[in-house]
C-alpha positions in Angstrom: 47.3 143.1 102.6 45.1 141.3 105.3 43.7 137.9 104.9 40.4 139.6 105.3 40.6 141.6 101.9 42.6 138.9 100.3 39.3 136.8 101.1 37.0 139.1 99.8 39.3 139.9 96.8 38.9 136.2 95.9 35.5 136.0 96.3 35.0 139.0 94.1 36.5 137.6 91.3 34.9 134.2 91.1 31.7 135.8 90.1 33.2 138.3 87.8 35.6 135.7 86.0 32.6 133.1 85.5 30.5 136.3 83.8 33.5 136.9 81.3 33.4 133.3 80.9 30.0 133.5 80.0 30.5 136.1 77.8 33.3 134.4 75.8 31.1 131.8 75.4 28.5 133.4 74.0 30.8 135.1 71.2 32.0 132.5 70.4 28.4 130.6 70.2 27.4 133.9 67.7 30.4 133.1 65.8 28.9 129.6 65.0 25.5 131.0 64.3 27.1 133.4 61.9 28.9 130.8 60.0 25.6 128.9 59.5 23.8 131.5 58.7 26.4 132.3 55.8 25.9 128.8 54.9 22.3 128.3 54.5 22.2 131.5 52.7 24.2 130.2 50.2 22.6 127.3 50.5 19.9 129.3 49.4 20.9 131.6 46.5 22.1 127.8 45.2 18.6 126.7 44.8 17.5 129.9 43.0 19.8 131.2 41.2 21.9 127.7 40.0 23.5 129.7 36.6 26.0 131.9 39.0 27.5 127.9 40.7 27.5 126.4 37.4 30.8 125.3 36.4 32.3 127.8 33.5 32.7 125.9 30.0 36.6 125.8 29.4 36.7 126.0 25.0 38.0 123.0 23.7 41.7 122.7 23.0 42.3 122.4 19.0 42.4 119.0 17.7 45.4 117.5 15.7 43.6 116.6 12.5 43.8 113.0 10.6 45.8 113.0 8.1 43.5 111.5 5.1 44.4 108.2 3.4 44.8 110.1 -0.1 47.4 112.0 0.9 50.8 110.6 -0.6 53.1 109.3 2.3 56.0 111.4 3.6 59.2 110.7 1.4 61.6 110.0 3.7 60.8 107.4 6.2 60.4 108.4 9.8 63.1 106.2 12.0 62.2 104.7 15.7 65.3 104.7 18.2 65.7 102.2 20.3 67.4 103.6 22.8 68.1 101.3 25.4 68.9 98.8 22.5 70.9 101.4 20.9 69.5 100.0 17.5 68.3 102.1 14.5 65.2 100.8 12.8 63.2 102.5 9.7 59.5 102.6 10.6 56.9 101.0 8.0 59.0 98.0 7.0 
C-alpha cells in the first residue's frame, strides 16, 4: 500500500474507534442505570409490601424438660471421669 492510503486509513479509523468507544460507554452506563433501577424498585416494593422481606419464624426446637423435685432420684449414681486425672469419682457425694 501507499503511504497515501495508509494515511487516510488511519485517519479513518480514529473517528470510527472513538464512536465504538462511545458506544461501549454508553452500554455500559445503561448497565448501571439498570442495576439501580432494580434497586430502587425493590427499594420500593420494601416499603409497601414489608410481610414478603420479613424474616420467616423458624419453630422452636423442643425443650428438654426439668425433671421435678418429687421425682425419686435415679438408683444408681451417675459417675464423672476425670480423664486427664484418670480418677473415678461418684457424683452427689
Amino acid at each position: 500500500m501507499e503511504r497515501k492510503r495508509i494515511v487516510y486509513w488511519v485517519l479513518a479509523l480514529i473517528p470510527t474507534l472513538f464512536v465504538l468507544f462511545l458506544l461501549a460507554m454508553i452500554n455500559v452506563l445503561l448497565m448501571l442505570l439498570s442495576i439501580i433501577a432494580l434497586l430502587a424498585g425493590l427499594l420500593f416494593l420494601k416499603k409497601k409490601r414489608p410481610g414478603w422481606f420479613a424474616a420467616r419464624k423458624e419453630p422452636e426446637p423442643p425443650r428438654a424438660s426439668m425433671p421435678s423435685w418429687n421425682s425419686e432420684p435415679p438408683s444408681v449414681k451417675p459417675k464423672v471421669y476425670m480423664v486427664l486425672a484418670g480418677r473415678e469419682h461418684g457424683s452427689m457425694q
